[in-house]
C-alpha positions in Angstrom: -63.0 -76.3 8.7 -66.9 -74.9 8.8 -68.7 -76.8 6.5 -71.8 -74.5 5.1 -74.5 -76.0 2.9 -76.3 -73.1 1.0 -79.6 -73.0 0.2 -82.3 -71.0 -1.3 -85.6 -71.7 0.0 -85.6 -75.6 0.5 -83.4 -76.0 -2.9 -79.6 -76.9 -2.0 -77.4 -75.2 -4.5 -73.5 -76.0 -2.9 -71.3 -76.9 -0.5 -68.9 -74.3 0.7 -65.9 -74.3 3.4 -64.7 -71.2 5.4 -63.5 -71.0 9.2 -65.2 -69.7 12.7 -62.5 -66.8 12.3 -63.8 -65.5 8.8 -65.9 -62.5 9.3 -69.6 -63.0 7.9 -69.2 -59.9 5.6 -66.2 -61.7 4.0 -68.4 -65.1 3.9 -71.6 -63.3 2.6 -69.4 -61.8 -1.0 -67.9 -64.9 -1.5 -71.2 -67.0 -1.3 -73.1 -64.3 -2.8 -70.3 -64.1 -6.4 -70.5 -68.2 -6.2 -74.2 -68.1 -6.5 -74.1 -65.4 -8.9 -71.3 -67.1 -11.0 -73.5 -70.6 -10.8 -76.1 -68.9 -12.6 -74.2 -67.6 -15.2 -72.7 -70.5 -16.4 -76.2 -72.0 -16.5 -77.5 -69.0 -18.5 -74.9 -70.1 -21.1 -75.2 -73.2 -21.1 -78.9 -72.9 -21.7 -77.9 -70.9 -25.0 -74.8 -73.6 -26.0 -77.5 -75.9 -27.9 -79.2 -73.3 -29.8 -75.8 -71.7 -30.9 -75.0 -75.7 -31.8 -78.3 -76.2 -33.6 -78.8 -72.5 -35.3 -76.3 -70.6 -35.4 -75.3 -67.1 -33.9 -78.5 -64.9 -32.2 -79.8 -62.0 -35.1 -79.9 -58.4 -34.7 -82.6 -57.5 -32.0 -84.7 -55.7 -34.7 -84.6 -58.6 -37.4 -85.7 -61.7 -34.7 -88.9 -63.3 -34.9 -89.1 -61.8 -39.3 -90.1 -63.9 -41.6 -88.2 -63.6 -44.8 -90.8 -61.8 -46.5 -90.9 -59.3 -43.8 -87.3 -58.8 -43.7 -86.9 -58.6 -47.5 -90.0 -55.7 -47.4 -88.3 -53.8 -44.3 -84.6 -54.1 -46.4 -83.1 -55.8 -43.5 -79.7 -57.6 -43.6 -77.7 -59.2 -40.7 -74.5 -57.7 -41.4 -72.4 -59.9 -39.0 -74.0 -62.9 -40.8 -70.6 -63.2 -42.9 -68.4 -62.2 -39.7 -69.7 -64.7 -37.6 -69.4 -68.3 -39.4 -68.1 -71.5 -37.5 -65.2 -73.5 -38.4 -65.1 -75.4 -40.8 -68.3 -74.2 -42.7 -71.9 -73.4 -41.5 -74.5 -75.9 -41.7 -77.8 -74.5 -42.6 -80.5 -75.4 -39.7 -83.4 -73.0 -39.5 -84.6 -71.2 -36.6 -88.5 -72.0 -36.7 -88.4 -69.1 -33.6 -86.8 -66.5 -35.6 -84.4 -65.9 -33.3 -81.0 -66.9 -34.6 -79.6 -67.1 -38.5 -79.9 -70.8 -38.9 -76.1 -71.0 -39.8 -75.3 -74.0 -37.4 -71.5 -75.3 -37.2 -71.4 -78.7 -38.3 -71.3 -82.2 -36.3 -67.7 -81.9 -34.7 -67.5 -78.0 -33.6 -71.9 -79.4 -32.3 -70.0 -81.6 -30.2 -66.9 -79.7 -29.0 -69.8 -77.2 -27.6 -72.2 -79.9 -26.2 -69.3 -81.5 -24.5 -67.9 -78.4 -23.3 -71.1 -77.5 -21.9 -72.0 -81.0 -19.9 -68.2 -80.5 -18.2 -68.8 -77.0 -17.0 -72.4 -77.8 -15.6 -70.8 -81.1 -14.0 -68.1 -78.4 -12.3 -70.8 -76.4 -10.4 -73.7 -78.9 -10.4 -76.2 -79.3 -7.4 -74.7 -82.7 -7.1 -71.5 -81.5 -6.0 -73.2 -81.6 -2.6 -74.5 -85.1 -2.4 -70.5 -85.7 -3.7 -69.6 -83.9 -0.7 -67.6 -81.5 -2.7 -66.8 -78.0 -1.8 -67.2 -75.7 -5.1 -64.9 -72.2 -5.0 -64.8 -69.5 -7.3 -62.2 -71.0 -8.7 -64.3 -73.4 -10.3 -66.6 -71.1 -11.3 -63.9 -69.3 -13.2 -62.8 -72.6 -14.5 -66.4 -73.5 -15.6 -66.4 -70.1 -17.8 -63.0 -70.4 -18.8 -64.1 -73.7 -20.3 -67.1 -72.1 -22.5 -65.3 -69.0 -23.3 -62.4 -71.5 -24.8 -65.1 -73.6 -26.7 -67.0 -70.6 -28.3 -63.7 -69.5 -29.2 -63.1 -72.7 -31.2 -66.0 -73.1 -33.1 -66.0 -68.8 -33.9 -62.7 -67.8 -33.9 -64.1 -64.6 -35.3 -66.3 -64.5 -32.0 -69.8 -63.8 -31.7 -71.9 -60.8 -32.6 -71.9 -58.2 -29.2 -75.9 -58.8 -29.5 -75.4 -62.4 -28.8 -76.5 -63.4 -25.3 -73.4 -65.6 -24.7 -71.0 -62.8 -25.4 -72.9 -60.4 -23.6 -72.7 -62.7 -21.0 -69.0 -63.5 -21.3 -68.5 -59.4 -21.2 -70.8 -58.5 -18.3 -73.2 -56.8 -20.6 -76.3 -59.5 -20.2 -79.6 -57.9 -19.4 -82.0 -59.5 -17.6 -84.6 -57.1 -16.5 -87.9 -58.2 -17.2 -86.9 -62.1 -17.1 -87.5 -64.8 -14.7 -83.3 -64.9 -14.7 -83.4 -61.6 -12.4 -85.8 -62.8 -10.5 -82.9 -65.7 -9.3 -79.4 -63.0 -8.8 -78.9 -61.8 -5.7 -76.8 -58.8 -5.5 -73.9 -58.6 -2.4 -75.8 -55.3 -0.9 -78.9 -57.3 -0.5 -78.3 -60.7 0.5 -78.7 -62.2 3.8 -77.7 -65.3 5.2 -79.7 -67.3 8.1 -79.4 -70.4 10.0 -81.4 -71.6 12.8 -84.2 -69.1 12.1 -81.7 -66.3 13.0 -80.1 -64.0 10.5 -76.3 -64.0 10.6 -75.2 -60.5 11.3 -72.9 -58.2 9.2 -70.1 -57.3 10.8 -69.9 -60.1 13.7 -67.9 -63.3 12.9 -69.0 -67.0 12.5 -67.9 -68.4 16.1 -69.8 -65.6 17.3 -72.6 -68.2 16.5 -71.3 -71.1 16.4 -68.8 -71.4 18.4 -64.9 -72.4 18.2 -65.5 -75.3 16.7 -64.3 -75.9 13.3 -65.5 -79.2 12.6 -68.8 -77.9 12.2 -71.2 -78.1 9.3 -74.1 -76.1 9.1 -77.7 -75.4 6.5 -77.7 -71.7 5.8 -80.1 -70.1 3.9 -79.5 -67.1 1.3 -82.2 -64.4 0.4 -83.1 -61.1 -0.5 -83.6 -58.2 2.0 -87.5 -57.6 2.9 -88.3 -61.3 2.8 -88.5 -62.5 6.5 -87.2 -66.0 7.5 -87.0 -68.7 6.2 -88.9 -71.8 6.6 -87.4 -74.3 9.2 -85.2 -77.0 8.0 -87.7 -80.3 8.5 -86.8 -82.6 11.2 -86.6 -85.4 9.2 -84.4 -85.1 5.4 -86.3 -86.3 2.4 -84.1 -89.7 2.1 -84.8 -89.9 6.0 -88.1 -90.1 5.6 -88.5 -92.1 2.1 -86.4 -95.1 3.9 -88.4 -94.3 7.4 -91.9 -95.2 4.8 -90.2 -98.4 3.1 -89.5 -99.8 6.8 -93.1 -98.9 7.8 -94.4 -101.4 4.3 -91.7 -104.0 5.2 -93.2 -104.4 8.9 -97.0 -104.1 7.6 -96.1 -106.8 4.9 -94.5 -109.3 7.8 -97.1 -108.5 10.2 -99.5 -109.6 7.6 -97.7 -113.0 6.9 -97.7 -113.5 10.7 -101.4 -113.0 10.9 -101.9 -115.2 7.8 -99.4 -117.8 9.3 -101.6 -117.9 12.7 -105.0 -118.0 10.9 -106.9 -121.1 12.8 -110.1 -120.4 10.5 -109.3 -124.4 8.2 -110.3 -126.1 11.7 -114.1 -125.6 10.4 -113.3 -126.9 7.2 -114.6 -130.4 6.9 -111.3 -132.2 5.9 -109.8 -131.1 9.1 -112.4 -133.1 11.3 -111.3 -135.9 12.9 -114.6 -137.8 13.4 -115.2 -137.2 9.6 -115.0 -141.2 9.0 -116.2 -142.5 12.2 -120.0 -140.2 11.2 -119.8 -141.4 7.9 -120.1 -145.3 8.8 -122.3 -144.0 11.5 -124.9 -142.2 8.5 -124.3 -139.2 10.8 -123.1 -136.8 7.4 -125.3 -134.4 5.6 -127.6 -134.2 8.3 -129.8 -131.2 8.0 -132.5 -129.9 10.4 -135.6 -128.2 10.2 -139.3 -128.8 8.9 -139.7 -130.7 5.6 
């Protein structure tokens, strides 16, 4: 088993497991629909608590109205009535404008928030320091799980404007968003490691080796970028503990130096002949002119 940890720029986003055999065109669609897949599930989940807190997303042409506006321009949201969460709607306005302000109430809130913190814990960047492989499979699972909580709290679903259905159907749009900026399609992803780009069409021991029990930092990125930087020498937790043992030693050598300090044999309670010159009137002696 070839252990990869993927990265994007010095950012580790998960651990994944293949073999020297698997060809690096196989190994580049499979990474490339995890990352892909990662980032949807936190696109949703970054929409979950406003759905929680206000309700469903309005008709593109009614958001960021105020009333008054919307009551000159005769404009109704028409799946206001469609769309309402179990067990009544709770009214919570949108100071943004963007969604209707009919929240679901505490317990369908907390089916979604809960829903929401188990699906980012499935394909969270910790997975790695957990040392756990993530699959598409639990990227599937991770949408499975919204999909089954959005479900709950609409059962009459959401309107095909809202972001997380669009999302759920393929139909999201991110041009013009930082979001787009992050997806990297199959056709133009590379994969590095070791300052060298992995080839299409060639297979992992053709750079590696036949060793499987292998783990190796690779790097995805868009075509037309160069390389990569360099992985550092030294990890981050390497070098934090490498700085704590450099203040330990400074803080010992100090106590040495203060434990070795000789300067109290000047001091005048450390003189032997202290008594012996003060019988003698030999004390306080000072010289000079008067």
């Amino acid at each position: 088993m070839v252990l990869l940890h993927v990265k994007r720029g010095d950012d580790s986003q998960f651990l994944f497991s293949t073999s020297v055999d698997a060809a690096l065109d196989a190994v580049i669609q499979q990474l490339t629909a995890i990352y892909n897949g990662r980032l949807k599930v936190e696109r949703i989940c970054s929409e979950i608590p406003e759905l929680a807190d206000h309700g469903v997303t309005l008709p593109p042409n009614m958001q960021g109205l105020a009333e008054e506006q919307l009551v000159d321009l005769n404009l109704r949201d028409e799946w206001e009535d469609r769309c309402v969460p179990s067990g009544g709607a709770v009214l919570r306005k949108d100071e943004l404008g963007r969604r209707n302000g009919q929240a679901p109430n505490d317990k369908m809130k907390e089916v979604l928030m809960r829903t929401m913190d188990e699906a980012k814990a499935l394909i969270s960047k910790k997975q790695v320091q957990a040392n756990v492989c993530v699959t598409m499979e639990m990227v599937k699972e991770a949408l499975d799980q919204l999909r089954g909580a959005v479900m709950i709290v609409y059962p009459m679903g959401l309107p095909p404007h809202d972001p997380i259905r669009m999302e759920f159907e393929e139909q999201e749009d991110l041009s013009g968003t930082h979001a787009s900026l992050q997806v990297i399609t199959e056709e133009e992803c590379q994969l590095w490691w070791a300052a060298k780009e992995m080839q299409r069409g060639k297979k992992l021991q053709d750079y590696i080796g036949r060793n499987e029990k292998t783990k190796l930092v690779v790097k995805i990125q868009k075509k037309g970028q160069g390389a990569p930087a360099r992985e550092p020498l030294v990890t981050e937790e390497q070098h934090k503990h490498m700085m704590m043992h450099f203040y330990r030693r400074q803080e010992e050598l100090k106590k040495l130096e203060e434990a070795d300090d000789d300067s109290y044999l000047d001091s005048e309670w450390s003189d032997r002949q202290a008594l012996k010159k003060q019988f003698q009137g030999l004390t306080n002696i000072k010289w000079g002119p008067r």
